[in-house]
VEXMAR-400919 format. One line per field, with one value per residue: x, y, z of N, C-alpha, C in turn. Coordinates in Angstrom, 2 decimals. Layout:
npx <- c(X/...)
npy <- c(Y/...)
npz <- c(Z/...)
capx <- c(X/...)
capy <- c(Y/...)
capz <- c(Z/...)
cpx <- c(X/...)
cpy <- c(Y/...)
cpz <- c(Z/...)
// end
This chain:
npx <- c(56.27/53.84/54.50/54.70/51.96/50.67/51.99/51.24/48.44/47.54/48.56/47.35/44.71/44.13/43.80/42.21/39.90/38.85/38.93/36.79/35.09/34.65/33.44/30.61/29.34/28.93/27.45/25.26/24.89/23.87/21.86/20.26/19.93/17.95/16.08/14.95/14.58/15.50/13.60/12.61/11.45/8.65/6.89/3.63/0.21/-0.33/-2.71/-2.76/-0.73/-0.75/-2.17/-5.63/-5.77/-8.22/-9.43/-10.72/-9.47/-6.54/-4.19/-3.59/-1.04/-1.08/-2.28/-0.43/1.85/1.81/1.14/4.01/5.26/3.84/4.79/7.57/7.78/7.11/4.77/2.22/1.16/-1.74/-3.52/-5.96/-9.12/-10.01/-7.41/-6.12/-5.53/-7.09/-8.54/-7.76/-9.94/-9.64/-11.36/-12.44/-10.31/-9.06/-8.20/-7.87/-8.21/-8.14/-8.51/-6.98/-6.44/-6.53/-5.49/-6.23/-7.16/-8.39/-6.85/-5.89/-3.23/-2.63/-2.97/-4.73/-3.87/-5.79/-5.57/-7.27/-8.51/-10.61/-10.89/-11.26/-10.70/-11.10/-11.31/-10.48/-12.12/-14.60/-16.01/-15.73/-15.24/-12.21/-10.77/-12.16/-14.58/-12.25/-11.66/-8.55/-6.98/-4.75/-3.42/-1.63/-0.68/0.45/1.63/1.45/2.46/1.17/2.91/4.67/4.44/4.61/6.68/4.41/3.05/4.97/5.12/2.84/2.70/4.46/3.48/1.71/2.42/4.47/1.77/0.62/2.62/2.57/-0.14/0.05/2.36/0.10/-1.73/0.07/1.06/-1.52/-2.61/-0.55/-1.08/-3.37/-4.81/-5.83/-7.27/-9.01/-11.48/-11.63/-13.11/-13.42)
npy <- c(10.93/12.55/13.23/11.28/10.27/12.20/12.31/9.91/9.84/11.97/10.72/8.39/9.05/10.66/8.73/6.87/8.65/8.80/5.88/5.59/7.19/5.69/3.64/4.03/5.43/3.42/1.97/3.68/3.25/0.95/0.53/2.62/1.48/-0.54/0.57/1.61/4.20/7.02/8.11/11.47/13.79/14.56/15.18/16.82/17.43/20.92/21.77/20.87/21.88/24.09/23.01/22.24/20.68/19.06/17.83/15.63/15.43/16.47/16.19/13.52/10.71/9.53/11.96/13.72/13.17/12.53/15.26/16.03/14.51/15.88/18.48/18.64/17.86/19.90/20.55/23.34/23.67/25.47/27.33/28.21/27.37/28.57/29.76/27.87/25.49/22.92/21.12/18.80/15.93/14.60/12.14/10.36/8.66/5.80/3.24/0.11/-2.57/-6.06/-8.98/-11.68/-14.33/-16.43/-17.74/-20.37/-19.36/-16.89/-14.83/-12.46/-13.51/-12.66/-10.42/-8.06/-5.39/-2.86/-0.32/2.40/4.57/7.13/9.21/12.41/14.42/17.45/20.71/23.39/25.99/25.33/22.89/20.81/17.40/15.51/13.43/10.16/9.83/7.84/4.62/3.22/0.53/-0.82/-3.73/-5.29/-8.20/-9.10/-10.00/-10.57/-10.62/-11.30/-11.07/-8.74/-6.35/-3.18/-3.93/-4.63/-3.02/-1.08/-2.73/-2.76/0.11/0.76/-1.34/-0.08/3.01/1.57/0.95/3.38/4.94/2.92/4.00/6.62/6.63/5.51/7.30/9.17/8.45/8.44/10.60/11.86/11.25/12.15/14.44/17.91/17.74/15.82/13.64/10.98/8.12/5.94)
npz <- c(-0.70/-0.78/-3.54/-5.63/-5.50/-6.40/-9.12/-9.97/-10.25/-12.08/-14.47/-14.42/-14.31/-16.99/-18.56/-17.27/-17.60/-20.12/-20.41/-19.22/-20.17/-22.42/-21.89/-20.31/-22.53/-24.43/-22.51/-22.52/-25.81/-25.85/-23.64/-25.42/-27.74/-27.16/-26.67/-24.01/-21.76/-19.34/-16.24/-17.36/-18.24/-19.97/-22.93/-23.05/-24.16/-25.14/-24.33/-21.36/-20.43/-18.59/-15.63/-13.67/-10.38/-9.12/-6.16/-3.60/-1.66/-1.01/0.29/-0.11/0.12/-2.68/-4.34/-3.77/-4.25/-7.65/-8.30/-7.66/-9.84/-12.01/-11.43/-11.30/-14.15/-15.82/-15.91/-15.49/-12.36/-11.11/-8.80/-9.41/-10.57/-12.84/-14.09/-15.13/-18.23/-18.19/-16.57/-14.15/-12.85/-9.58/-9.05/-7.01/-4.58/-3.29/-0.20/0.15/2.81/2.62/4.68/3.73/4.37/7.48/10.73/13.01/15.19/14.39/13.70/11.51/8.51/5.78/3.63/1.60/-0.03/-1.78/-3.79/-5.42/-7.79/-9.39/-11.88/-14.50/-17.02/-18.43/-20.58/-19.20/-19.65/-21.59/-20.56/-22.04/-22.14/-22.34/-21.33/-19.86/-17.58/-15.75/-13.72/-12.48/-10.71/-8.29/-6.89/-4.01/-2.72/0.71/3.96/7.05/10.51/13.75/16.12/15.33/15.32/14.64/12.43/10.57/9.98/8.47/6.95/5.32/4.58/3.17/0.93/0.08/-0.53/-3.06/-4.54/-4.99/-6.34/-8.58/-9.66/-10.12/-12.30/-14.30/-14.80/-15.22/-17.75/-19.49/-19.70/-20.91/-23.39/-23.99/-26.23/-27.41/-29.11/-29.61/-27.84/-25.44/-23.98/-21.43)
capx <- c(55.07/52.96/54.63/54.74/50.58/50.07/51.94/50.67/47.16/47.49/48.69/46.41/43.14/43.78/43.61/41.21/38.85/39.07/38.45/35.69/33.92/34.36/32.27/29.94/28.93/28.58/26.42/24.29/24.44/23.28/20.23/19.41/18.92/16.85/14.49/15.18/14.58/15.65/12.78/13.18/10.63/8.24/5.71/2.35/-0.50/-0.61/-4.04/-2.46/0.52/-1.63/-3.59/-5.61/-5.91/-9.72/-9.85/-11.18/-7.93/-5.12/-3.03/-2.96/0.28/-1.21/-2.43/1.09/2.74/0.92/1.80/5.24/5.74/3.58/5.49/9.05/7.61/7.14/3.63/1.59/-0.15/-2.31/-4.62/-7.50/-9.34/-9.96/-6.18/-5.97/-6.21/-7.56/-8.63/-7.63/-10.67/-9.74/-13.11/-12.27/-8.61/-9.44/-7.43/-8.72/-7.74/-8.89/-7.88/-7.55/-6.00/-6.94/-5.36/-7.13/-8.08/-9.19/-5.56/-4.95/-1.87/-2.11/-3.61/-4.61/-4.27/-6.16/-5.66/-8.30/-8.34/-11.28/-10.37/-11.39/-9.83/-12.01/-11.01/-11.51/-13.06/-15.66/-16.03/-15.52/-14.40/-10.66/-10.30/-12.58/-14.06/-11.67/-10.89/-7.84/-7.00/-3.88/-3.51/-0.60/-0.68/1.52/1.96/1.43/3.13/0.57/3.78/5.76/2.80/5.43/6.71/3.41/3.02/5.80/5.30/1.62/2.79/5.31/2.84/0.77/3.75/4.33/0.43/0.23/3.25/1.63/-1.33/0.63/2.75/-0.74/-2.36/0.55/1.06/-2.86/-2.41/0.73/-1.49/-4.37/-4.87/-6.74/-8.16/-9.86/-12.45/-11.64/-13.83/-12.91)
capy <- c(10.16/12.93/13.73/9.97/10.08/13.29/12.13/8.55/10.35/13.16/9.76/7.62/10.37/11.30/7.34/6.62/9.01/7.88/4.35/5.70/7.83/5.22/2.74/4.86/5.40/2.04/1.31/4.89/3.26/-0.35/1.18/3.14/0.66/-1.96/1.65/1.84/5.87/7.34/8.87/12.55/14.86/14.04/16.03/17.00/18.18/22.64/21.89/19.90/22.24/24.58/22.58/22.68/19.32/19.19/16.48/16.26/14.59/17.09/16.12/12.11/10.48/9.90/13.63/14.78/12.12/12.87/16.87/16.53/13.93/16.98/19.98/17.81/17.70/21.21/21.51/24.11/23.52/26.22/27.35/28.14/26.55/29.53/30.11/26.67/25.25/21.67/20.52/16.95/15.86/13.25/11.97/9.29/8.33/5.38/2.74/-0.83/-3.70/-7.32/-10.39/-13.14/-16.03/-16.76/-18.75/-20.64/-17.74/-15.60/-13.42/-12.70/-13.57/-12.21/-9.29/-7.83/-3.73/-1.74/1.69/2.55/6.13/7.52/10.46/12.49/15.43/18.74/21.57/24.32/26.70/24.81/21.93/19.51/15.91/15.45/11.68/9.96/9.17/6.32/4.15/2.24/0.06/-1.60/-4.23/-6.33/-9.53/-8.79/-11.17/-9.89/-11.16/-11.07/-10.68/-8.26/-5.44/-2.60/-4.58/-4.77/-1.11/-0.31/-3.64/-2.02/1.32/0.03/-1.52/1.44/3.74/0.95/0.77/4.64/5.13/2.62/4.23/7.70/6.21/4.85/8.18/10.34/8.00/8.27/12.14/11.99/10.82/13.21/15.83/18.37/17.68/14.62/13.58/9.84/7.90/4.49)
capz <- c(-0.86/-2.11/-5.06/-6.13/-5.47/-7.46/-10.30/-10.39/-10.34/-13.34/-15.54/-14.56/-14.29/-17.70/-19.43/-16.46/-17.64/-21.73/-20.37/-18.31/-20.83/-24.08/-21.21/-20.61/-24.06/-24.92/-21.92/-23.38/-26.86/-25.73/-23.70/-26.07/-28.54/-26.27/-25.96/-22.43/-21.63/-18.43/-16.14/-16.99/-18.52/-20.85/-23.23/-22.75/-24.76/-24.88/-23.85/-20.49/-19.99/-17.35/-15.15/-11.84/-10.05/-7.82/-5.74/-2.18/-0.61/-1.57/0.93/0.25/-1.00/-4.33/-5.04/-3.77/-5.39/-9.11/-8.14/-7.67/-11.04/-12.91/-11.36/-12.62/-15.95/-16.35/-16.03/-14.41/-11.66/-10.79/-7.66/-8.95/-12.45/-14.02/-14.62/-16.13/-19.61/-18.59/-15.36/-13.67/-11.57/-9.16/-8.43/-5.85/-4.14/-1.95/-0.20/0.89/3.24/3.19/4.76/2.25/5.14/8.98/11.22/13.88/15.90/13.70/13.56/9.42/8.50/4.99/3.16/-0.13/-0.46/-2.99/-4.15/-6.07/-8.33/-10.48/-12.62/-15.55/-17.35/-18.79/-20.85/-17.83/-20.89/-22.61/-19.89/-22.68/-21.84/-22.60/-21.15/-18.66/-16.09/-15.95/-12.61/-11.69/-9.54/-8.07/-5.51/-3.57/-1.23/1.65/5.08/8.30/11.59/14.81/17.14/14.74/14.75/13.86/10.57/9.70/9.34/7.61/5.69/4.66/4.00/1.73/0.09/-0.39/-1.45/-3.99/-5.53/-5.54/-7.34/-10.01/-9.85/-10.70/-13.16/-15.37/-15.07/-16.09/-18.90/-19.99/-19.47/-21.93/-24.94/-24.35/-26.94/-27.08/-30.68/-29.64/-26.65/-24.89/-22.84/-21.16)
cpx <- c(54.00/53.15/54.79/52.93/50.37/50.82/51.74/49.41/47.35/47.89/47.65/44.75/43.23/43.58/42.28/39.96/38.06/38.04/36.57/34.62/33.62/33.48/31.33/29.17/28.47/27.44/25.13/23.86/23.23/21.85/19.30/18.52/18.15/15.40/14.14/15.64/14.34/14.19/13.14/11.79/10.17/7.37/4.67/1.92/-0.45/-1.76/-3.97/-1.48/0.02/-2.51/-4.14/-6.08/-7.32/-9.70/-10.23/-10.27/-6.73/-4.14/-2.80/-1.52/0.15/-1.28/-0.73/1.98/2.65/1.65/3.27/5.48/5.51/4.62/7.04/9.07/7.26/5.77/3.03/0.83/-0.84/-3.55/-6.14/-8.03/-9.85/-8.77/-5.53/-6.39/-7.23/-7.98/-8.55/-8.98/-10.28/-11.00/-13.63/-10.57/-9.17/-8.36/-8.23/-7.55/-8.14/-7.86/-8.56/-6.65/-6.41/-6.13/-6.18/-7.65/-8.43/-8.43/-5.47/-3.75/-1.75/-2.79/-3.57/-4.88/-4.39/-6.13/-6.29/-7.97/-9.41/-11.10/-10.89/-10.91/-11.01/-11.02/-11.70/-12.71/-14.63/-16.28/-15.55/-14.47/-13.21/-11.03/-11.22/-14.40/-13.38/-11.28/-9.77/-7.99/-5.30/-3.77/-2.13/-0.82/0.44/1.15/2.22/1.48/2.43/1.31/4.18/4.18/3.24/6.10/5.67/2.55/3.50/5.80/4.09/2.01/3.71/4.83/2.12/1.35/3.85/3.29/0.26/1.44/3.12/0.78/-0.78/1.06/1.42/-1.60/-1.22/0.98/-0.71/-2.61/-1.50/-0.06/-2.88/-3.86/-5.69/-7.84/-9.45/-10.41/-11.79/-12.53/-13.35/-14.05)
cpy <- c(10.98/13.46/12.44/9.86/11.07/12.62/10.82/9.06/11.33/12.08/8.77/8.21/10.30/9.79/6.61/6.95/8.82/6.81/4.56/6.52/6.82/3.92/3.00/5.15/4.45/1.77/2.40/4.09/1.94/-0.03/1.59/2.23/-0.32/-0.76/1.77/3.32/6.16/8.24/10.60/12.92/14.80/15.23/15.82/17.87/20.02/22.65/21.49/21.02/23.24/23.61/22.64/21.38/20.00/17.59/16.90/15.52/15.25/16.83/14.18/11.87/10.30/10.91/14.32/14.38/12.63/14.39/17.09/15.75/15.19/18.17/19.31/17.75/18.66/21.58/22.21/24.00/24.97/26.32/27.65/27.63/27.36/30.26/28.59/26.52/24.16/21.63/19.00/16.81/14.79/12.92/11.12/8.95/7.25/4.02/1.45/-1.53/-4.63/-8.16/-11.08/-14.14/-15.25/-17.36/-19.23/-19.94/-17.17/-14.95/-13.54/-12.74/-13.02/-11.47/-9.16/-6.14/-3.57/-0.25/1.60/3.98/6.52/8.47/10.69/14.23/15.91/19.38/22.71/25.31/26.70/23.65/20.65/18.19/15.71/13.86/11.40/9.94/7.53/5.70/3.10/1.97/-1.05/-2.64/-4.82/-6.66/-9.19/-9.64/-10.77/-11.20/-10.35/-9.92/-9.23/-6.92/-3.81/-2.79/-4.70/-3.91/-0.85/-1.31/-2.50/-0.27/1.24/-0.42/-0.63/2.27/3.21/1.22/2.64/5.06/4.17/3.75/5.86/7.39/5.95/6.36/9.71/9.17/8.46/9.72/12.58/12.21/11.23/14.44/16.14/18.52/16.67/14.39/11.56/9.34/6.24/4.04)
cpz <- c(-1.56/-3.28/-5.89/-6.56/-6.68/-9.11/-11.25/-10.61/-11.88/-14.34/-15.69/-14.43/-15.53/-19.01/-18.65/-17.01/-19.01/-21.22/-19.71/-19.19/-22.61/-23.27/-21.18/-21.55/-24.59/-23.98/-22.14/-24.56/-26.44/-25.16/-24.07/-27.12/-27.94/-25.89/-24.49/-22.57/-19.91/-18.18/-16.23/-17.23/-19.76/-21.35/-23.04/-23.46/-24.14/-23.97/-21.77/-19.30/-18.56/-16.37/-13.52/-11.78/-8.81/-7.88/-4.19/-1.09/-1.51/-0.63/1.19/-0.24/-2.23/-4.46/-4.57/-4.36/-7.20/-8.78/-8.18/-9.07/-12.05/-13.23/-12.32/-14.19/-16.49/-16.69/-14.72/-13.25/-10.71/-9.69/-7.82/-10.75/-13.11/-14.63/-15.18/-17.46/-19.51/-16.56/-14.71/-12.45/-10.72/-8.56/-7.21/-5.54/-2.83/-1.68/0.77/1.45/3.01/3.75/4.29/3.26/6.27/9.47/12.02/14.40/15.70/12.88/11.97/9.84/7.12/4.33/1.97/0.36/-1.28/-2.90/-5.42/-6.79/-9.45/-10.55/-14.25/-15.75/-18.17/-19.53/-19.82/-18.88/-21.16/-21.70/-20.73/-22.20/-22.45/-22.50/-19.88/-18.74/-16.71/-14.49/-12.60/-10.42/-9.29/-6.80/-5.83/-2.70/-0.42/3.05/6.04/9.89/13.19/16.18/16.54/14.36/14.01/12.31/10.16/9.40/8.91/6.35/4.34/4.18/3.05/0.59/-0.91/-0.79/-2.58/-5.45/-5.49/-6.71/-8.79/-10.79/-10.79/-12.17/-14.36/-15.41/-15.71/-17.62/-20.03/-20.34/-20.87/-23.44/-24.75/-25.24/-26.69/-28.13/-30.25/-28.56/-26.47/-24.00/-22.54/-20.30)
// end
């Protein structure tokens, strides 16, 4: 029995893996052309490639969130802003609730979260304005269950995981297409 397995395997591994790498390829070429690009590691301005992040919530999930996308992308992040080229200020990181429905009693039944983010980028040097102050903002409606008061913590932090990883996503994009030739303001 296992010499039947091994040599049904070494015939069929070595047409297996053909079939498996001329698939492959095709589903590489087809992506590629629709411009669909895997998240890897993107460039950033020289001026960018050092930087020190000041904000006064270094330990939210956005600022650690944003820190770890940076460090992945091969830039510096440095402890203090005189060993930087640029400085990220986050100037605000805030996170709202409302209830947008009632029922009779009062109890919401459905919510709107905002994550909020104002930010502007410096040359540490010269102070000069890079990009900024600019604020986002993301929200999502989510549906909260009176009885169910556990799901509706993990519903809401779900949410909020969600709108910060936006919020990341639109500021390392903005970040991407700073130079250091030119000044932005929004």
């Amino acid at each position: 029995m296992g010499h039947c397995s091994e040599s049904l395997g070494e015939h069929s591994s070595g047409v297996g893996m053909r079939i498996f790498s001329i698939g492959l390829l095709g589903i590489f070429l087809a992506l590629a052309g629709c411009g669909f690009q895997l998240r890897g590691t993107h460039s950033f301005s020289p001026s960018l490639q050092c930087l020190y992040l000041e904000t006064t919530a270094p330990n939210s999930p956005l600022v650690l969130s944003l820190k770890e996308r940076l460090a992945a992308n091969q830039v510096e992040l440095v402890a203090k802003p005189a060993l930087a080229t640029a400085v990220l200020h986050l100037l605000s990181v805030t996170q709202t609730q409302q209830a947008t429905s009632l029922i009779g009693s009062g109890q919401a039944t459905n919510y709107t979260l905002t994550e909020t983010v104002t930010f502007s980028v410096t040359e540490e040097d010269s102070g000069r304005v890079l990009y900024g102050p600019r604020t986002l903002r993301a929200s999502e409606n989510y549906s909260s269950n009176a009885s169910l008061v556990l799901s509706d913590a993990y519903r809401q932090n779900t949410v909020g995981l969600h709108l910060e990883q936006s919020l990341v996503g639109q500021i390392f994009t903005i970040l991407q297409g700073i130079s250091s030739n030119e000044t932005s303001s929004v």
